[in-house]
C-alpha positions in Angstrom: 104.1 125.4 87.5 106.5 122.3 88.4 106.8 119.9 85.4 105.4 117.0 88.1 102.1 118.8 88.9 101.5 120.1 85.4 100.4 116.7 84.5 97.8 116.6 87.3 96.5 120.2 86.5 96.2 119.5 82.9 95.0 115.7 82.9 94.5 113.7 86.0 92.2 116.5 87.7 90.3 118.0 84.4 89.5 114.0 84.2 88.4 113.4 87.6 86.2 116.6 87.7 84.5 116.0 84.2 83.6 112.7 85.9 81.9 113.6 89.4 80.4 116.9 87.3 79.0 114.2 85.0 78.0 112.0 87.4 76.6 115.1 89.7 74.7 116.6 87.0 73.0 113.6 85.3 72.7 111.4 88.4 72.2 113.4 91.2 69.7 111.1 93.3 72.2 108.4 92.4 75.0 110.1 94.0 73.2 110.7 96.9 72.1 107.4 97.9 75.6 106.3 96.5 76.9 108.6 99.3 74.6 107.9 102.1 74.6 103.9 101.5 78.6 104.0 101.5 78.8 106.3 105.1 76.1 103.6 106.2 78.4 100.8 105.5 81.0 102.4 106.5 79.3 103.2 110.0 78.6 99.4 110.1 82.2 98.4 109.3 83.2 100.2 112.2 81.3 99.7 114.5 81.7 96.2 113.8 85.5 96.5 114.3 85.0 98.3 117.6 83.0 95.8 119.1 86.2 93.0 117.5 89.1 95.2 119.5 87.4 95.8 122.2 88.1 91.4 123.2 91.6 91.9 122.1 94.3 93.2 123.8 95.8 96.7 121.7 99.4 96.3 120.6 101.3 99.0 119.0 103.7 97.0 117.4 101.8 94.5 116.1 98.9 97.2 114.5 102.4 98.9 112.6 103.1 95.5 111.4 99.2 95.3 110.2 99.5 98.8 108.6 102.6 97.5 106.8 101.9 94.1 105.6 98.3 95.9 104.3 99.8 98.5 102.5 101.9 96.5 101.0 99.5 94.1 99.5 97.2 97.3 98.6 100.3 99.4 96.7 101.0 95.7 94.8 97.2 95.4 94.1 97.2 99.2 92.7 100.2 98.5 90.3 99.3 95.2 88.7 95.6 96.3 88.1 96.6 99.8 86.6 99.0 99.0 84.5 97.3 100.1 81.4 96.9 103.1 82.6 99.5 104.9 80.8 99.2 103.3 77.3 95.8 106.0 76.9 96.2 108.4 74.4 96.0 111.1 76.0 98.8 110.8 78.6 101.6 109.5 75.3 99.9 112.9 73.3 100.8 114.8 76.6 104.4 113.5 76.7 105.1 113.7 73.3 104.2 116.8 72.7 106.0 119.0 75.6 109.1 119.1 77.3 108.1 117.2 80.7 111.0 114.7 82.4 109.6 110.9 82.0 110.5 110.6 85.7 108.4 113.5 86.8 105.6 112.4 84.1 105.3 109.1 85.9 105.2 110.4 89.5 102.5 113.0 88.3 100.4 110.2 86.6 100.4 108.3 89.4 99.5 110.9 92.6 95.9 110.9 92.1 96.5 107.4 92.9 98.8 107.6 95.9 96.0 109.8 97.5 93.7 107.4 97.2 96.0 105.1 98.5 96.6 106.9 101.5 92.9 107.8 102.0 92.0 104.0 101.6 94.6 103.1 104.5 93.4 106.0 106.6 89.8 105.3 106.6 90.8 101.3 106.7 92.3 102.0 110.2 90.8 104.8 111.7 88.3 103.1 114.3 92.1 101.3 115.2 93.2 104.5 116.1 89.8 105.8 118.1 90.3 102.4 119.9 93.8 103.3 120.8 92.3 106.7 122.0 89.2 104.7 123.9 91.9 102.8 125.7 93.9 105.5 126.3 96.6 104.1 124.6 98.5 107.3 123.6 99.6 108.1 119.9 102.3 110.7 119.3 102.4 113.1 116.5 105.3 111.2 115.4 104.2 108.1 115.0 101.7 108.9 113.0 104.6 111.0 110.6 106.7 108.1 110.8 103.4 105.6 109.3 102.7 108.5 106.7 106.6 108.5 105.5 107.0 104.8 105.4 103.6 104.7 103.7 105.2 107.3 100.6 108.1 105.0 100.9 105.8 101.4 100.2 103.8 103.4 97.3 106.9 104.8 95.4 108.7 101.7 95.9 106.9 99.4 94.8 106.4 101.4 91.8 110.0 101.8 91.2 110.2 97.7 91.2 107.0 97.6 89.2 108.9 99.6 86.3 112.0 98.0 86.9 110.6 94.0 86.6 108.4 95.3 83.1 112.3 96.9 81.5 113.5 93.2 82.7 111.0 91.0 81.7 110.2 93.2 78.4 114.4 92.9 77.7 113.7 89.3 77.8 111.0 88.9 75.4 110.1 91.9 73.7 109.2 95.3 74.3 106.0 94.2 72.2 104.9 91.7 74.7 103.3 91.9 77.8 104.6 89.5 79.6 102.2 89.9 82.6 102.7 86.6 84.0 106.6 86.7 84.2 106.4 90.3 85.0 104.0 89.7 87.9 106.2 86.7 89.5 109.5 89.2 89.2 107.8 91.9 90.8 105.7 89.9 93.7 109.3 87.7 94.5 111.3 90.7 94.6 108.6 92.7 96.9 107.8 89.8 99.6 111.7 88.6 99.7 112.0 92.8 100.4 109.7 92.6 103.1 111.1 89.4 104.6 114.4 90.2 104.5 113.8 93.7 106.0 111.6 92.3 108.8 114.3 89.8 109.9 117.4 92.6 109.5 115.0 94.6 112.3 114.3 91.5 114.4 118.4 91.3 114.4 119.4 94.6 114.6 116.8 95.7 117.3 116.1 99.6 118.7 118.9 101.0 116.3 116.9 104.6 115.8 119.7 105.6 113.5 119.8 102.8 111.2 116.5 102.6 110.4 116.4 106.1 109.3 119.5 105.6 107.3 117.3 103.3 105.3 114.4 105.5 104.5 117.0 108.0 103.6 119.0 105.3 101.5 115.1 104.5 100.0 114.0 107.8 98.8 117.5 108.0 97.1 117.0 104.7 95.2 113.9 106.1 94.3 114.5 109.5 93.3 117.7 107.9 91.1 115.5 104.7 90.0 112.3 106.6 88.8 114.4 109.3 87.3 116.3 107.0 85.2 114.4 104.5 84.5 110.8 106.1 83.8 112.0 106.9 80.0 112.6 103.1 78.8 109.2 102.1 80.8 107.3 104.6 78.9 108.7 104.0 75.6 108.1 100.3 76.1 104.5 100.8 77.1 103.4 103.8 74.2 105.0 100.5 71.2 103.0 98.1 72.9 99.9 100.5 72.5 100.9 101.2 69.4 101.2 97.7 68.0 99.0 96.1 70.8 100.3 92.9 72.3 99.1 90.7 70.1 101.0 91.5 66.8 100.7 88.6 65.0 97.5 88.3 63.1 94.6 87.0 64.7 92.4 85.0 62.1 88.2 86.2 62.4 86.2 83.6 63.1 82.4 82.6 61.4 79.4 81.1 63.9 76.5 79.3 62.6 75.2 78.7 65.8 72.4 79.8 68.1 71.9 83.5 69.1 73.0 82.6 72.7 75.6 80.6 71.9 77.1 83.3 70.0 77.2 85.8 72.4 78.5 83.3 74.4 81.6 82.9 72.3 82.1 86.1 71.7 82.5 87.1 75.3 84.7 84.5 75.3 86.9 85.6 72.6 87.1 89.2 74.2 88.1 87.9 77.6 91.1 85.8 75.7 92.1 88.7 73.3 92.2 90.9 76.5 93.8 88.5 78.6 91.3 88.7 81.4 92.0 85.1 82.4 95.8 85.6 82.0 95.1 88.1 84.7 92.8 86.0 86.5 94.9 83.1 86.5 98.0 84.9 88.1 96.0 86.2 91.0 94.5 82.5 91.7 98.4 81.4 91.7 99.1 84.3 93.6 96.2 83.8 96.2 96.8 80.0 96.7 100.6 80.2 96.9 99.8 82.9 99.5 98.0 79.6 101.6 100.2 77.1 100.9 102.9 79.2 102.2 101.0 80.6 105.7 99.9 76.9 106.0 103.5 75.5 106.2 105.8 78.4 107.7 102.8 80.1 110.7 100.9 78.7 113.4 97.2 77.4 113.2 95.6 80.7 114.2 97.7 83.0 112.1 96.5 80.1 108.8 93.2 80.6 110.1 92.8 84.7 110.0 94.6 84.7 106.5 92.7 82.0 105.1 89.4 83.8 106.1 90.7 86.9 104.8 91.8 84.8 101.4 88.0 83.3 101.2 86.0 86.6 101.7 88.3 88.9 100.1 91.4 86.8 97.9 88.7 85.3 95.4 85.6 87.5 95.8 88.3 89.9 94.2 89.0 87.4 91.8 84.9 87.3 90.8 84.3 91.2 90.7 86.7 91.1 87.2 84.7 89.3 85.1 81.1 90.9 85.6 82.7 93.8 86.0 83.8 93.7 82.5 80.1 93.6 81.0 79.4 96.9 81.8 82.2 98.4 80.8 82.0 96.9 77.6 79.3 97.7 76.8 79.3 101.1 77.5 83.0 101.3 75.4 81.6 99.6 72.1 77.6 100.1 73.0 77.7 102.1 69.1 79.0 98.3 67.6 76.1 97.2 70.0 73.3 98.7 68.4 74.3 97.4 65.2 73.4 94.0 66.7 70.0 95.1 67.3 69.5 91.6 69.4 67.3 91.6 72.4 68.9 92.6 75.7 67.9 88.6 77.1 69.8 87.3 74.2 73.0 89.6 74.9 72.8 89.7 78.7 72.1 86.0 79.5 75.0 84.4 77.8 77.5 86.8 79.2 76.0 87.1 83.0 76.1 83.1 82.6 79.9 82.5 81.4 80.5 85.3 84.4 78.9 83.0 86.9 80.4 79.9 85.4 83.8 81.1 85.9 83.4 82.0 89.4 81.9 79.1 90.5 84.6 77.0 88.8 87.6 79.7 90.6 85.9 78.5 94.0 85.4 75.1 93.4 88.9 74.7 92.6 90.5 76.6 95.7 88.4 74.7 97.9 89.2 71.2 96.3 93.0 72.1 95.8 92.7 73.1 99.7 90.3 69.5 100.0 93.6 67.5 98.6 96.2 69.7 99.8 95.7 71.3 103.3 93.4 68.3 104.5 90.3 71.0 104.8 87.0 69.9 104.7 85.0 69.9 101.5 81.2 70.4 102.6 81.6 73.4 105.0 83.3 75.5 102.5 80.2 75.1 100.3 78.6 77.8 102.3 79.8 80.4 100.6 78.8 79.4 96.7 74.9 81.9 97.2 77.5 84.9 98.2 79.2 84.3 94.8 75.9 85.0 92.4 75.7 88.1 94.7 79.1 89.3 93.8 79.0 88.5 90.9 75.7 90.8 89.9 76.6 93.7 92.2 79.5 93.7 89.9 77.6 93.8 86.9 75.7 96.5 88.2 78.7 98.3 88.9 80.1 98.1 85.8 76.9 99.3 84.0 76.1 102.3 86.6 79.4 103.9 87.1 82.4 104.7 83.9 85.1 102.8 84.6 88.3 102.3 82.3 91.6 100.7 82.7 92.7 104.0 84.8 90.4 103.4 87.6 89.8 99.5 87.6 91.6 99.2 90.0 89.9 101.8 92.3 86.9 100.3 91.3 87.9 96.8 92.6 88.5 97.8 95.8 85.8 99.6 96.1 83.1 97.0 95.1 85.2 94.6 97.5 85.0 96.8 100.4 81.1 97.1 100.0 80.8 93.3 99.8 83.1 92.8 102.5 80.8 95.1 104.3 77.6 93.7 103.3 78.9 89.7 104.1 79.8 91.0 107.8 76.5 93.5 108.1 74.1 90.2 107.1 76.2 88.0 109.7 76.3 90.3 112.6 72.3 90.7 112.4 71.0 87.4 111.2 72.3 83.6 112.5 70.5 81.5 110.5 72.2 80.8 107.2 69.5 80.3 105.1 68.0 83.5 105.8 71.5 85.1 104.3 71.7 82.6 101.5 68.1 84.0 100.5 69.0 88.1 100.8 72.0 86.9 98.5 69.9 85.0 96.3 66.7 87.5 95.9 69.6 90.8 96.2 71.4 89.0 92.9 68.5 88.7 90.8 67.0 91.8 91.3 70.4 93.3 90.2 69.9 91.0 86.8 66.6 92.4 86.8 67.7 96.3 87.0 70.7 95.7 84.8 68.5 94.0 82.0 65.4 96.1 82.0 67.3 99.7 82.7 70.5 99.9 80.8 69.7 97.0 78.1 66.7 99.1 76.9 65.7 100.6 73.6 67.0 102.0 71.6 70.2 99.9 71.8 68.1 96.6 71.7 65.0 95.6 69.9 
């Protein structure tokens, strides 16, 4: 067997089939509904689309630029949210223990991903391309090659600069340190001035055939070369950081005389700081809102307009899935430690559903009065939005409690949980106009999520 595929024979697909077996065998009624609900949504989206392209004229130009620009910000998503994926123990036991290149280890850790990468984008665009066949618009064979080529091209690439700002930024201040703030701004500056850079080489250079395939060719060489070299320091950096942790100073425990809520309260607080969850929050605010004040100055008023929609109902409902999301998974990593609580499941649940929805109020509150000073918006229509965020914020919770997820599929699980909101927001809109009808499906939809999360996972014998 290859060296690159005996990592996905022996890990990556073992793991992913002990999952769905798991998941088939204990849950099966679950996975069924799971299943139908997401082709229904999916039917929805779609159809919702369709009935979108069919006002606007079809462009194939400007739907490779959207293919691009969207794979671009999915691959960057992918690599930021999954970076922990390689400090678990059982990928350094695998790579310590047999003869595998660290080049070919990486690439084989990471396919699993680039499939779902590629699946994402294919089923993300597909009612594009059945428009383009409704029009009769025709598609070639090669197009669609060339799309799938300069998609492996995006994913690999912007791996290869992932690795390459961590060995720069870890060089600066220690292979024991994170970094993910510094490391984040390297890697996002060097990908976008990429991107901008390239697009205005094509603008100049125009229908050169020959020079753009010179560049894929020049690409998968960088690659091949980059990865290959570069994978060993990046892994070695990685397995001492698990090893030590990132925090290796000492971190002094802490004693609470305090109320039973407050408590929990603080120590969900603690975890999120000792796990740097609002480290990682904070970035992607910055990230999100530079985004806006950059399509506000340099594009036109209807090109601000689509990406600031997309930033509202996508940008920072992204940024409110982490948080909740985080409350199931902890609990079902540590639910042993749990038990040795022995607290009711009000007293648990409450205090860390309520710093959830604290924070994600206070992450849209500030966009929209950052946007009220800055960009001149207006303050009281953006309000609209705050019953959506209790939603999001206990379908997340759910998700976290109903489904394993673990720093090697968070980032799946984001976009996932995303997508199904996205679809739900634009489902509930299409069907109903009045906005206090929608506010109340949110409203009622959220707490009876609280209400199955408390009185069916929280149950005995974990809680009194």
């Amino acid at each position: 067997m290859p060296p690159m595929f005996e990592i996905i024979a022996r890990i990556e697909i073992p793991k992913q089939v002990k999952k769905a077996k798991n998941i088939f065998l204990n849950y099966p009624t679950h996975l069924l509904a799971v299943v139908l609900g997401a082709i229904l949504l999916y039917v929805v989206y779609a159809l919702i689309l369709f009935q979108y392209l069919d006002f606007i004229p079809l462009n194939k130009t400007d739907a490779f630029d959207s293919i691009l620009v969207f794979s671009i910000l999915l691959a960057c998503f992918l690599m930021i949210f999954s970076r922990e994926k390689l400090k678990r123990k059982e990928y350094a036991f695998f790579f310590l223990n047999t003869s595998i290149n660290a080049g070919q280890f990486v690439a084989g850790s990471y396919f699993l991903l680039y499939v779902f990468f590629n699946i994402f984008i294919f089923f993300a665009f597909l009612p594009l391309l059945i428009s383009f066949y409704i029009k009769h618009i025709q598609i070639h064979i090669f197009h669609i090659f060339l799309v799938l080529l300069l998609l492996f091209i995006i994913f690999w690439f912007i791996l290869f600069i992932w690795i390459l700002s961590s060995l720069i930024v870890g060089k600066w201040l220690g292979r024991h340190k994170d970094g993910l703030y510094f490391k984040s701004l390297l890697f996002m500056s060097i990908i976008w001035g990429m991107h901008f850079v390239s697009k205005h080489m094509a603008e100049r250079i125009g229908n050169f055939g020959f020079l753009f395939w010179i560049g894929c060719l020049v690409a998968l060489l960088i690659l091949w070369i980059g990865i290959k070299n570069l994978s060993g320091r990046y892994l070695f950096g990685l397995f001492q950081q698990s090893h030590t942790g990132n925090y290796p100073k000492k971190i002094k425990s802490k004693e609470f005389k305090l109320n039973h809520y407050v408590i929990h309260f603080v120590l969900e607080a603690i975890y999120y700081f000792r796990n740097r969850l609002f480290a990682e929050m904070a970035l992607m605010f910055s990230i999100l809102y530079a985004l806006t004040i950059g399509v506000y100055i340099f594009s036109d008023a209807m090109t601000f307009a689509i990406v600031y929609s997309f930033i509202m109902n996508l940008g920072l409902k992204e940024l409110m899935i982490v948080l909740p999301l985080c409350i199931g998974m902890h609990f079902r990593q540590y639910n042993l430690s749990i038990f040795m609580i022995n607290a009711p499941a009000s007293v648990y649940f409450f205090p860390r559903i309520f710093m959830a929805i604290a924070v994600n109020f206070m992450i849209y509150f500030l966009f929209v009065v950052l946007n009220c000073f800055i960009l001149n918006q207006d303050f009281l229509p953006q309000l609209t939005g705050i019953f959506s965020i209790f939603f999001v914020t206990m379908l997340s919770t759910f998700a976290g409690f109903i489904a394993r997820i673990h720093d090697g599929n968070k980032a799946v699980a984001l976009i996932i949980i995303l997508v199904i909101v996205a679809i739900i927001d634009s489902f509930l809109h299409y069907f109903i106009s009045q906005s206090y009808y929608i506010d109340f499906i949110y409203v009622a939809g959220g707490i009876f999520l609280y209400l199955i999360s408390q009185n069916i996972f929280l149950r005995r014998p974990v809680f009194k």
